[in-house]
One Martini backbone bead per residue (centre of mass of N, CA, C, O) as a GRO file, in nm:
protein
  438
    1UNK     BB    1   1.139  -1.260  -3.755
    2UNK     BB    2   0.844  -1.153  -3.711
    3UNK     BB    3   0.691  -1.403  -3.901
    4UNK     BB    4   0.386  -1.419  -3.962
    5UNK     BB    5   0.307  -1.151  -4.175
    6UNK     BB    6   0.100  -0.975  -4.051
    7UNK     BB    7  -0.074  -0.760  -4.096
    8UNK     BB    8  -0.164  -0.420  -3.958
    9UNK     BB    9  -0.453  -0.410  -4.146
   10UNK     BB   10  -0.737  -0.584  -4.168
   11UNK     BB   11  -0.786  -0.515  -4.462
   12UNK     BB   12  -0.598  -0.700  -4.538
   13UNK     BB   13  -0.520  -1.039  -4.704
   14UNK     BB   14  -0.186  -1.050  -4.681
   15UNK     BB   15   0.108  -1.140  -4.606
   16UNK     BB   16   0.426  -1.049  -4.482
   17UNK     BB   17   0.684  -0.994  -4.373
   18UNK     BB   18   0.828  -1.043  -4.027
   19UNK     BB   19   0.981  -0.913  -3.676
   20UNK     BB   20   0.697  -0.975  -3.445
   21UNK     BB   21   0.658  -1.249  -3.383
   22UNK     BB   22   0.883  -1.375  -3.187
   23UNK     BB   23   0.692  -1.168  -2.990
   24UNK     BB   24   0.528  -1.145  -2.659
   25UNK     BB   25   0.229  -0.942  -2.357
   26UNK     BB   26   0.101  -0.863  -2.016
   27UNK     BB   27   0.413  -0.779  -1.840
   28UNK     BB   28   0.564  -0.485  -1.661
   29UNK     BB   29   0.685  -0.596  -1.377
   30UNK     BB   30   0.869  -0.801  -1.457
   31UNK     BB   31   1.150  -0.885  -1.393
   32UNK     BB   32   1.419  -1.005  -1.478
   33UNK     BB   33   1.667  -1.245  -1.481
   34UNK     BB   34   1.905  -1.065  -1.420
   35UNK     BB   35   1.825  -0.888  -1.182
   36UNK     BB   36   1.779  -1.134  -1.014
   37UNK     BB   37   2.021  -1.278  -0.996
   38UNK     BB   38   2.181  -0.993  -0.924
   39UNK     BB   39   2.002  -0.981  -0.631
   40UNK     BB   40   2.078  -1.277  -0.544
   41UNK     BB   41   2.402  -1.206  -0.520
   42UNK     BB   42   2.398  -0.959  -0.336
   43UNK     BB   43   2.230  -1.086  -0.078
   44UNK     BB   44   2.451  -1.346  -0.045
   45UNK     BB   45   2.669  -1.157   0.026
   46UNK     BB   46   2.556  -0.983   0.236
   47UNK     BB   47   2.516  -1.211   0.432
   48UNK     BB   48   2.850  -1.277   0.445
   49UNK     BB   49   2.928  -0.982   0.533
   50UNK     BB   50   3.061  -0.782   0.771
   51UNK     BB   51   3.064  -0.547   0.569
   52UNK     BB   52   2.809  -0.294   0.535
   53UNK     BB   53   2.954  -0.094   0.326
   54UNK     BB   54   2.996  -0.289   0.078
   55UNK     BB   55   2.692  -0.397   0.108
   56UNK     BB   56   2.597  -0.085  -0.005
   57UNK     BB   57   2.731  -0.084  -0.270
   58UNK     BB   58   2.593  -0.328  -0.416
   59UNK     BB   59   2.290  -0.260  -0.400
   60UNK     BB   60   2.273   0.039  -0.536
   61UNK     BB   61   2.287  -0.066  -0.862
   62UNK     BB   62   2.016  -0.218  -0.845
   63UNK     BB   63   1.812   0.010  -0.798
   64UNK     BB   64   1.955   0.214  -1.010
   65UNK     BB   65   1.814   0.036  -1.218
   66UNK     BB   66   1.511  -0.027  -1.171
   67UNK     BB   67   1.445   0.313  -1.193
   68UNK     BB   68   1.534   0.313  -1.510
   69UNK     BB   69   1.347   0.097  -1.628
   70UNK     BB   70   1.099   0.300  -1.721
   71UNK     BB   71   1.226   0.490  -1.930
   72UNK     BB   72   1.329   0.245  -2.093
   73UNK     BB   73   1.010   0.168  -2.162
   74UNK     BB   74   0.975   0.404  -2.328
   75UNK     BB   75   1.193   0.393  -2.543
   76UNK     BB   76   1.122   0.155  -2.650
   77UNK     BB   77   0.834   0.182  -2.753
   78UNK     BB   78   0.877   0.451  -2.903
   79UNK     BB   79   1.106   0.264  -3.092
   80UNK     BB   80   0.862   0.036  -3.239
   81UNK     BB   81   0.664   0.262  -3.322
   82UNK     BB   82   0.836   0.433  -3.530
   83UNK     BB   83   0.933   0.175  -3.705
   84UNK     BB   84   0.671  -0.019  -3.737
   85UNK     BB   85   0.484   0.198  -3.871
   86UNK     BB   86   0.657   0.238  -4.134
   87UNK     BB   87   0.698  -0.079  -4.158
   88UNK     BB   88   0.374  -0.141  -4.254
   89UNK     BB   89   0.358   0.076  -4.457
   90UNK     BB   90   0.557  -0.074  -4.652
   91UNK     BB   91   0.404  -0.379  -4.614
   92UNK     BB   92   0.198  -0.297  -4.763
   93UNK     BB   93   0.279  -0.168  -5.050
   94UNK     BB   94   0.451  -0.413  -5.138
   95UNK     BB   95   0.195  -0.576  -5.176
   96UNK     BB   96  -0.006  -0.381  -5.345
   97UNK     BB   97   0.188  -0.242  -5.567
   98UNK     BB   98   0.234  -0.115  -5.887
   99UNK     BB   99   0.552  -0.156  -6.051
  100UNK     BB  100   0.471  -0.103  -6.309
  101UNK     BB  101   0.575   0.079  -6.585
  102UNK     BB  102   0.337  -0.108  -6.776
  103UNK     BB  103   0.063  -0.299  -6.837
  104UNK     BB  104   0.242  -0.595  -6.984
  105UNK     BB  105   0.411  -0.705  -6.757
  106UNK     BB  106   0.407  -1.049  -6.615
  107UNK     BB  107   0.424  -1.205  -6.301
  108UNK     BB  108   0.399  -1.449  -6.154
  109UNK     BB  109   0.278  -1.562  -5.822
  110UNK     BB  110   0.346  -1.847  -5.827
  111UNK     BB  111   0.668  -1.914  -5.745
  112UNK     BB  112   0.645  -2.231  -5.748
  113UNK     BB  113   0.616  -2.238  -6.091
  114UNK     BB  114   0.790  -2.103  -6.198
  115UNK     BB  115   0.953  -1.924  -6.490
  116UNK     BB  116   1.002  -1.763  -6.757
  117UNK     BB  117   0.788  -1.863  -6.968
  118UNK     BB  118   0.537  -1.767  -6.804
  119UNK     BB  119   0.579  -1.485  -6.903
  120UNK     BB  120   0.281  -1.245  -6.958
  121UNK     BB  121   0.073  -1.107  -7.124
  122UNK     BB  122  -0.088  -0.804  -7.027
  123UNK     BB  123  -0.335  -0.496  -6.961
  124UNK     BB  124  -0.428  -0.552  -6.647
  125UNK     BB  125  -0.259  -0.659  -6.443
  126UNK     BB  126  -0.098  -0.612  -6.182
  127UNK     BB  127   0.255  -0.554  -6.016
  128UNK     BB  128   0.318  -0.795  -5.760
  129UNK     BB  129   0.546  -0.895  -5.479
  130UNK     BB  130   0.582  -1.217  -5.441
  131UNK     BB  131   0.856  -1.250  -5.206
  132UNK     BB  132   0.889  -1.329  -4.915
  133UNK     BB  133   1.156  -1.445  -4.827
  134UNK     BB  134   1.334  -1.207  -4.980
  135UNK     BB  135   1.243  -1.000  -4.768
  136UNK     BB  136   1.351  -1.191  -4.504
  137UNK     BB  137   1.659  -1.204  -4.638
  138UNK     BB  138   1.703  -0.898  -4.571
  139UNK     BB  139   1.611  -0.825  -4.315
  140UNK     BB  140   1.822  -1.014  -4.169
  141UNK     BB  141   2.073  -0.887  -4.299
  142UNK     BB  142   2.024  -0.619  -4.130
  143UNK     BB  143   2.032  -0.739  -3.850
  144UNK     BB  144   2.288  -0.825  -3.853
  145UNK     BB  145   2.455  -0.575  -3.902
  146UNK     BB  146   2.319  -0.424  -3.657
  147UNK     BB  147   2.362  -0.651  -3.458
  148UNK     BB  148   2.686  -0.604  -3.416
  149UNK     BB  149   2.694  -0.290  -3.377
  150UNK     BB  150   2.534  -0.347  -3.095
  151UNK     BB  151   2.718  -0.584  -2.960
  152UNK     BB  152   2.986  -0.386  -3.011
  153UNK     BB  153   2.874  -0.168  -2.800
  154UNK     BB  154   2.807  -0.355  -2.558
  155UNK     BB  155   3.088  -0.480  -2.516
  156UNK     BB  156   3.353  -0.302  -2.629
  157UNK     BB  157   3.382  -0.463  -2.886
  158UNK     BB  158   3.398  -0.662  -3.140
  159UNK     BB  159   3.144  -0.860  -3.281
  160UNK     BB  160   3.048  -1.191  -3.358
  161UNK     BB  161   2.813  -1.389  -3.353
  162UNK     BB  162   3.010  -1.666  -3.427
  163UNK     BB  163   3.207  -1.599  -3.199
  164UNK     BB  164   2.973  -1.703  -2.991
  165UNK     BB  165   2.871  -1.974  -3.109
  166UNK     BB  166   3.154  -2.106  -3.096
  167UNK     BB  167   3.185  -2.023  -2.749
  168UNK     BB  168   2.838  -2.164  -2.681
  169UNK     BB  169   2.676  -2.452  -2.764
  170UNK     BB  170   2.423  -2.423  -2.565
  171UNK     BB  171   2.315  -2.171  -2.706
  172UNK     BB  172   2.275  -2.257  -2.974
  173UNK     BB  173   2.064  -2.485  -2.948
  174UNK     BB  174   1.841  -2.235  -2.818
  175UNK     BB  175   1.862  -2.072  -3.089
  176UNK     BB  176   1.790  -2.293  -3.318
  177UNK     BB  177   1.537  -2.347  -3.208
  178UNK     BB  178   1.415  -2.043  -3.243
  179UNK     BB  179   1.456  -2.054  -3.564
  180UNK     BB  180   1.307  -2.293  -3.619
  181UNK     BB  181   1.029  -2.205  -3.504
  182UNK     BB  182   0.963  -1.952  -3.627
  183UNK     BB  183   0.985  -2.086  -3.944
  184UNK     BB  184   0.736  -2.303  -3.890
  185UNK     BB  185   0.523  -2.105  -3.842
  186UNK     BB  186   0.519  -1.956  -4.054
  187UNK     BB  187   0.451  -2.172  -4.261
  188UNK     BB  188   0.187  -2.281  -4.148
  189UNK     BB  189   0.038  -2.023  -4.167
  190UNK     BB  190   0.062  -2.033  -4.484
  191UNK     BB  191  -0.124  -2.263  -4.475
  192UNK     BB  192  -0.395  -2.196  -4.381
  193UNK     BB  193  -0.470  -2.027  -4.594
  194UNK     BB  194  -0.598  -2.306  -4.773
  195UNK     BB  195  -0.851  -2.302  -4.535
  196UNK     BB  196  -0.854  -2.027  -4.492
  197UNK     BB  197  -0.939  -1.710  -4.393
  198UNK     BB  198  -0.786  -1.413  -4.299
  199UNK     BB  199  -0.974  -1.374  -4.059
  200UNK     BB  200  -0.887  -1.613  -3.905
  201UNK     BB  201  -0.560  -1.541  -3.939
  202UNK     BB  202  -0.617  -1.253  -3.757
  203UNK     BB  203  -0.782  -1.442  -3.476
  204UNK     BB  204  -0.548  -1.581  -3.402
  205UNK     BB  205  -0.227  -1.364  -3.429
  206UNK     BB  206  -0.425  -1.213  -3.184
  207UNK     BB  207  -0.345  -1.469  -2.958
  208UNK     BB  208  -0.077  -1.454  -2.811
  209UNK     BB  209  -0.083  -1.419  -2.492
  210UNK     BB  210  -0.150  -1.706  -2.411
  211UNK     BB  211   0.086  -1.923  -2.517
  212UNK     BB  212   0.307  -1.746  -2.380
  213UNK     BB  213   0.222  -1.844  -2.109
  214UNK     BB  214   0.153  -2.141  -2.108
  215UNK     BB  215   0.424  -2.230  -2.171
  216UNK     BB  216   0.530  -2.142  -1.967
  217UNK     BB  217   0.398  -2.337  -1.777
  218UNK     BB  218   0.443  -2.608  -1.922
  219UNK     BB  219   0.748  -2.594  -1.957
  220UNK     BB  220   0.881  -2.381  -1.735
  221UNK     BB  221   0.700  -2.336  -1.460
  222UNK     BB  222   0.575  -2.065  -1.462
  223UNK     BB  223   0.464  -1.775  -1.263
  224UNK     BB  224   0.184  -1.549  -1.225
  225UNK     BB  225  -0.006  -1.335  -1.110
  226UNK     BB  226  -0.352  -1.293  -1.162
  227UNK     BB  227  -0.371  -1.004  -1.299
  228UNK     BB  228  -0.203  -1.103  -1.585
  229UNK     BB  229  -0.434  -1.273  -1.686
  230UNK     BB  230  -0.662  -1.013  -1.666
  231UNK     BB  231  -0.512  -0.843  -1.858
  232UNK     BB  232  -0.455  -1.065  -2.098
  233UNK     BB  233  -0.764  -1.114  -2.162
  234UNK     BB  234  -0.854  -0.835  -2.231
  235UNK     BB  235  -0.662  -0.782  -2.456
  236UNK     BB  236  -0.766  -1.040  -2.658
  237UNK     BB  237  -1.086  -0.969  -2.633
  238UNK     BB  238  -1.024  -0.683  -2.805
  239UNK     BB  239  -0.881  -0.816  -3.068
  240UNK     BB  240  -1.148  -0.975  -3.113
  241UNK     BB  241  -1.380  -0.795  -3.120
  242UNK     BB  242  -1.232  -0.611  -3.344
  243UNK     BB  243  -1.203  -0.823  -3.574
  244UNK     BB  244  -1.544  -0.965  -3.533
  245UNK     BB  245  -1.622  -0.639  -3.607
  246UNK     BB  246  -1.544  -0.641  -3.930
  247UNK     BB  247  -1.634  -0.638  -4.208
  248UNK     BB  248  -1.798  -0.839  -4.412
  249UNK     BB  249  -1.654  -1.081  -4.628
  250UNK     BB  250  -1.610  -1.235  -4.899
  251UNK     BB  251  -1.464  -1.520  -4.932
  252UNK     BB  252  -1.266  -1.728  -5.113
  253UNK     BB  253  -1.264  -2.012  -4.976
  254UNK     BB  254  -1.615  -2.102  -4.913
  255UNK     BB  255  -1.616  -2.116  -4.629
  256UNK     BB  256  -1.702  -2.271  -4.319
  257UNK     BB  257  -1.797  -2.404  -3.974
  258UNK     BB  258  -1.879  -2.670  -4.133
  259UNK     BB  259  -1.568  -2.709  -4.298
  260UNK     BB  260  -1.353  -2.935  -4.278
  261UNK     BB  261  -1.099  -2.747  -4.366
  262UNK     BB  262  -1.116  -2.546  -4.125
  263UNK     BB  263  -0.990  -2.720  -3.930
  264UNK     BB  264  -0.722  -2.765  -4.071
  265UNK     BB  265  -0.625  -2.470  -4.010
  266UNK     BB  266  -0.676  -2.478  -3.727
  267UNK     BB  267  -0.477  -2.617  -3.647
  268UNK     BB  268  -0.237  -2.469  -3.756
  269UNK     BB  269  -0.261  -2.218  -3.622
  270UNK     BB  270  -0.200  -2.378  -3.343
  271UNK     BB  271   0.083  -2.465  -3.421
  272UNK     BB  272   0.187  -2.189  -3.459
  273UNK     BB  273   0.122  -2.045  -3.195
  274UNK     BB  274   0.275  -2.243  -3.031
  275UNK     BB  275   0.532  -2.165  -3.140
  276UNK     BB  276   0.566  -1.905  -3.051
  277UNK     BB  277   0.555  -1.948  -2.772
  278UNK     BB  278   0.829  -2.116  -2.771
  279UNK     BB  279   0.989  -1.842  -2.879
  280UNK     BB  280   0.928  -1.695  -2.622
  281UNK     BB  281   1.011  -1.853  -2.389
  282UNK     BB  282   1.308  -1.919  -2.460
  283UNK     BB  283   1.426  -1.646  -2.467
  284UNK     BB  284   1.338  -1.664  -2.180
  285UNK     BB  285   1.564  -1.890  -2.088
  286UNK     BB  286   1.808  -1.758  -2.189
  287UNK     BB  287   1.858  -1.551  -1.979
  288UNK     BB  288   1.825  -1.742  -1.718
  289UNK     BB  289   2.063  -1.939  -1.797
  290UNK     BB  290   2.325  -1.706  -1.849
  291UNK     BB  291   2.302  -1.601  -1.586
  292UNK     BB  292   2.355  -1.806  -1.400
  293UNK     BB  293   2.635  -1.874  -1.546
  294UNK     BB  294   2.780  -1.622  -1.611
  295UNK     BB  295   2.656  -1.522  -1.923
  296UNK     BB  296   2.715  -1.274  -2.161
  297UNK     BB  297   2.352  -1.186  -2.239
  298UNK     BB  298   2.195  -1.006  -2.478
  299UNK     BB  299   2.010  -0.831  -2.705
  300UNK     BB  300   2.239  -0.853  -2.899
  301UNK     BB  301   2.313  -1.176  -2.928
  302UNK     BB  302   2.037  -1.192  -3.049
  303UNK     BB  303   1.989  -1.063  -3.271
  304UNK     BB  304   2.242  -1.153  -3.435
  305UNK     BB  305   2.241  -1.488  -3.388
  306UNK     BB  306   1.926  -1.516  -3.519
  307UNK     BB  307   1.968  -1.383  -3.772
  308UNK     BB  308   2.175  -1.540  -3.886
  309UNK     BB  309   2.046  -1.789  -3.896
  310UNK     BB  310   1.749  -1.712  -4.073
  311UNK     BB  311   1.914  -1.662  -4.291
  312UNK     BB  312   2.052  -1.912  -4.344
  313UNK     BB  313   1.791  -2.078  -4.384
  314UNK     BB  314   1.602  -1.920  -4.568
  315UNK     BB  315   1.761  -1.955  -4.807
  316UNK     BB  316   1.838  -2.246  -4.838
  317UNK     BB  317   1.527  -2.291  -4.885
  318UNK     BB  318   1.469  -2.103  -5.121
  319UNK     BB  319   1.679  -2.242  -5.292
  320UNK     BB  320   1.573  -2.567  -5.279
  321UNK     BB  321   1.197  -2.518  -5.289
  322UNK     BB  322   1.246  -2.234  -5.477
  323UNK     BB  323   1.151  -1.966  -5.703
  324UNK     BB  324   1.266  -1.646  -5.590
  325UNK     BB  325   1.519  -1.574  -5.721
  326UNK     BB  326   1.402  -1.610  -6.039
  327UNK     BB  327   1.170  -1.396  -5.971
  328UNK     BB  328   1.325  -1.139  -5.890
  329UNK     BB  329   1.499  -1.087  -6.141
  330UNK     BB  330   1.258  -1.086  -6.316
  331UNK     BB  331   1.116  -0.859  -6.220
  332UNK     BB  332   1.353  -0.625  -6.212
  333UNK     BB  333   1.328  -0.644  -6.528
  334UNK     BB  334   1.048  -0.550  -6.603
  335UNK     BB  335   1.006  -0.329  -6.332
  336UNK     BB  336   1.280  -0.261  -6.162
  337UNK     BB  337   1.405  -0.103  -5.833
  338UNK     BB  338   1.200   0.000  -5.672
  339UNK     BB  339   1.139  -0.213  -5.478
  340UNK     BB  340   1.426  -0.247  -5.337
  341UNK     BB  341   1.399   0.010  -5.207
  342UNK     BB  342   1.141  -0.079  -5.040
  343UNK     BB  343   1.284  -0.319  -4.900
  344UNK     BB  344   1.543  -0.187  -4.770
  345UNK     BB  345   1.373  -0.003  -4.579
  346UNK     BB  346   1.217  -0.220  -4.483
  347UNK     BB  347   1.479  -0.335  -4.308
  348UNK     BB  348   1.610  -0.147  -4.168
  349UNK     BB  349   1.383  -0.082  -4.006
  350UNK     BB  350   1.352  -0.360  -3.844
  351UNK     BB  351   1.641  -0.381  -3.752
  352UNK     BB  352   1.598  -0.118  -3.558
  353UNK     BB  353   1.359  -0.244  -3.404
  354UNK     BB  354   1.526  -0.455  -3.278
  355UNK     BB  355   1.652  -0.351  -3.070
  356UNK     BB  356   1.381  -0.267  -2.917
  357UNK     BB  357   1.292  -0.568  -2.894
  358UNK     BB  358   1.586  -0.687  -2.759
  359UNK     BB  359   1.575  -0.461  -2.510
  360UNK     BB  360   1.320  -0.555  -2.394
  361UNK     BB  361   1.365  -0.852  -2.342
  362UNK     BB  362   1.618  -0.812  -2.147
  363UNK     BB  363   1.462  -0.624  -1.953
  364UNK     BB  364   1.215  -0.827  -1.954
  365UNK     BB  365   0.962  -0.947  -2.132
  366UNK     BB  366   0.770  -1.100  -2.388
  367UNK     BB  367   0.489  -0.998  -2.189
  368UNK     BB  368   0.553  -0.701  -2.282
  369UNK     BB  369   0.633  -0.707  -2.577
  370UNK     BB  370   0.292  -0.798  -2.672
  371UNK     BB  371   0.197  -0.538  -2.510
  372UNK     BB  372   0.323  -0.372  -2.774
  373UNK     BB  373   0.290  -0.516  -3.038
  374UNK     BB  374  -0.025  -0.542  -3.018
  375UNK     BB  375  -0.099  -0.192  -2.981
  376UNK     BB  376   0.054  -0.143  -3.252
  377UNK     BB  377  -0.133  -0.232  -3.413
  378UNK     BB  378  -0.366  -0.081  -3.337
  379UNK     BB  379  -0.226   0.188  -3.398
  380UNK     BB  380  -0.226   0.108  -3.714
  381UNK     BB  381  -0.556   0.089  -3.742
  382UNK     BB  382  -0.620   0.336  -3.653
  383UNK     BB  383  -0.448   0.516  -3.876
  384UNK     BB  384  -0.591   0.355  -4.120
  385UNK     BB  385  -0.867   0.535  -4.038
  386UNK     BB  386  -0.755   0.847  -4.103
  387UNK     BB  387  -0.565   0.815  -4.375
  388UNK     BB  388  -0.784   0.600  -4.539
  389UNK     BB  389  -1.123   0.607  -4.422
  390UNK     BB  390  -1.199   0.403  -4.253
  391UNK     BB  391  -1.404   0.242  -4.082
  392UNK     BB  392  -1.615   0.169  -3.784
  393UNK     BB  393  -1.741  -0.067  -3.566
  394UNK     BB  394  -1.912  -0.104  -3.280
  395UNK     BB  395  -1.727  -0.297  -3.195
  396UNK     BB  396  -1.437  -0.191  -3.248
  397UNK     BB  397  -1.435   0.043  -3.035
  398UNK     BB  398  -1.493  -0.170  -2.804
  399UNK     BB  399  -1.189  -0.338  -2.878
  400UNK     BB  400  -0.999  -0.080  -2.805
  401UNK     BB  401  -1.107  -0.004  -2.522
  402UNK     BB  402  -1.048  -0.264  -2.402
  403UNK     BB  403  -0.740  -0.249  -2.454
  404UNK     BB  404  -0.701   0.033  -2.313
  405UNK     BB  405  -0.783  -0.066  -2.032
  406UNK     BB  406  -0.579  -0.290  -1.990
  407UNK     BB  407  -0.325  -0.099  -2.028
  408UNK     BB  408  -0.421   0.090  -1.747
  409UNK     BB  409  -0.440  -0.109  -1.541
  410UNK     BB  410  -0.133  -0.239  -1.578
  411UNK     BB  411  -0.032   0.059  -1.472
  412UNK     BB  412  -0.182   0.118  -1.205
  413UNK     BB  413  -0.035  -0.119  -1.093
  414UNK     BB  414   0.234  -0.029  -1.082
  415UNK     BB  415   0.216   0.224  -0.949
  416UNK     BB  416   0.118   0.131  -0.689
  417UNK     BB  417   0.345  -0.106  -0.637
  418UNK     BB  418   0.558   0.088  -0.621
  419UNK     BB  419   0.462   0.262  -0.403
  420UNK     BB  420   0.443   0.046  -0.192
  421UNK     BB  421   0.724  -0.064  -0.153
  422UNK     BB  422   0.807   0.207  -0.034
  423UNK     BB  423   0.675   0.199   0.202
  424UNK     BB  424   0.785  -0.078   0.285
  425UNK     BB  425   1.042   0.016   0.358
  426UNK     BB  426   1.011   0.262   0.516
  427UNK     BB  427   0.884   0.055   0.747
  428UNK     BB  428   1.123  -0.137   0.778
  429UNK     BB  429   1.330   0.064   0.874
  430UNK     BB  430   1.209   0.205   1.129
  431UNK     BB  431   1.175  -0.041   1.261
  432UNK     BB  432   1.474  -0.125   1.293
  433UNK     BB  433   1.554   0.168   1.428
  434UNK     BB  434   1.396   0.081   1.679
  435UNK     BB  435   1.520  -0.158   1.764
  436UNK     BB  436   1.781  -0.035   1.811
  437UNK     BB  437   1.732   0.186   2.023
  438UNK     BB  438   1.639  -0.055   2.227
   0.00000   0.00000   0.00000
């Protein structure tokens, strides 16, 4: 999941695996694919019933259902915020950390070229764990098995994601689709840093929410209030000033923006972010589909079966082109298995996280999705400013404001439109009453 792999604290250099790509950006009024479906199934029955009492029967649970939904997504924030801030806190460490027992046997960081015979004497270099893959195939591991216990708790008896996708055809192909397409952003992004440097790739990564509305306009033609795109760009735009605005280090890469390499770099980006976007978008096409056909699809069966796909690809991947699996059997011969420890707690944390995620998606939609792990992001940055000791600099402080007034905007706006709503129903009622009356 969540795979562009990108540091939640500015100051980080390199990406590690990541379960919050997948996911993006700032719409917490649109309705779901499910409720919209099931309130139109629920007038349309209702508009051909001659009795009335049962029709105020149907329609009475999609209303608390609806209003249970505040609780719902403070409840998901909540858990998102909880698991992923240990869960950065983690990949941070997993990065930078020493896990030598002694400064003398050294792991090249380079798994593509690993050998054996490559572990060479050190007395100075420190053991940083180096194998993304592994991490993704672990995490995606604890994932599948969360995800099936959480799968069979939605539906009321045991069930394996295989036996939904063999079930499943057309919603398989567009798993496929969506972990096929995960798969290729994360590895394109990787490929990008060979061209530019970590700012400009954390510069592209925080600029989830507009591909993901884009795509959303151009391949599935929906349209979004006016407010939303306001609301998107003042978040994206805050996001890009904090980023902007953090103290200059020298590149690795000797690049600047007239190296025709950084263009290549740029490129890979774009094509990374598309990525992103069709992946959260067809996520929702995906319940919209199943909704339409009344196919039981929630959060639990995306999340057990996108993490089986992703756990299946990411090995065979691992397997056949990569020297990941005997890069870390060595290294755990030389320094031990205290990594394993930590990357352990690292997918459990993830898999719970996700569960928060995929029933934000469920219950709401991607672009809400990314307006929570966008601002989570930010407060991890916060949080490694206090905890860490690190400086803001007034640009800094300035995308901070930018981005929580995004999000104080549209919850005052949902807050009017909820009031209006209600205003508008009384006043509907009252008509009708005077009408009846007359």
């Amino acid at each position: 999941m969540e795979r562009d792999q990108d540091s939640t604290i500015s100051q980080r250099k390199k990406p590690n695996g990541s379960n919050e790509d997948s996911v993006t950006s700032a719409e917490s009024s649109v309705k779901t694919a499910t409720q919209q479906q099931q309130q139109e199934n629920s007038t349309s029955k209702a508009s051909s019933s001659p009795n009335t009492q049962s029709t105020e029967i149907k329609v009475k649970p999609i209303n608390e259902k609806q209003e249970g939904s505040l609780l719902t997504l403070i409840i998901c924030v909540l858990g998102i915020y909880a698991s992923f801030l240990t869960w950065s806190y983690l990949q941070e460490k997993i990065n930078f950390k020493d896990y030598s027992p002694t400064p003398s046997i050294v792991i090249p960081s380079d798994t593509s070229a690993f050998t054996a015979s490559s572990i060479s004497q050190d007395q100075t270099k420190p053991q940083h764990f180096k194998a993304p893959l592994i991490i993704n195939i672990i995490q995606s591991l604890f994932a599948v098995i969360v995800g099936t216990f959480y799968l069979s708790q939605k539906t009321g008896h045991f069930q394996t994601p295989l036996r939904f996708i063999f079930n499943n055809t057309e919603t398989f192909k567009s798993l496929l689709l969506i972990s096929f397409s995960q798969s290729l952003s994360s590895q394109i992004a990787y490929k990008s840093l060979n061209y530019v440097d970590y700012v400009f790739y954390l510069l592209a990564k925080s600029c989830k929410l507009i591909p993901v509305m884009l795509v959303h306009l151009i391949v599935y033609k929906s349209k979004f209030p006016g407010y939303k795109y306001l609301v998107a760009g003042i978040i994206t735009l805050g996001v890009l000033i904090f980023t902007l605005g953090s103290p200059k280090k020298k590149s690795k890469t000797g690049n600047d923006l007239n190296d025709g390499n950084v263009l290549i770099g740029l490129f890979y980006l774009t094509v990374s972010l598309f990525m992103d976007g069709l992946t959260n978008s067809t996520q929702d096409q995906l319940f919209k589909t199943n909704s339409k056909k009344n196919i039981t699809f929630t959060g639990g069966h995306l999340m057990a079966c996108l993490n089986l796909l992703n756990f299946t690809l990411t090995t065979i991947y691992a397997l056949i082109f990569t020297n990941q699996f005997q890069y870390t059997w060595s290294f755990l011969q030389a320094n031990g298995a205290q990594v394993i420890y930590d990357v352990l707690v690292f997918g459990l944390l993830g898999s719970l996280g996700q569960i928060f995620i995929f029933l934000t998606l469920e219950r709401f939609n991607s672009v809400v999705l990314v307006t929570v792990t966008v601002t989570r992001k930010m407060i991890s940055m916060c949080l490694s400013v206090f905890l860490f000791g690190h400086k803001l600099t007034g640009s800094q402080w300035g995308g901070l404001i930018c981005v929580f007034f995004g999000i104080f905007l549209e919850s005052f706006y949902k807050v009017f439109k909820k009031k209006h709503d209600k205003l508008q129903v009384q006043n509907d009622k009252e008509i009708k009453n005077e009408k009846k009356q007359i």
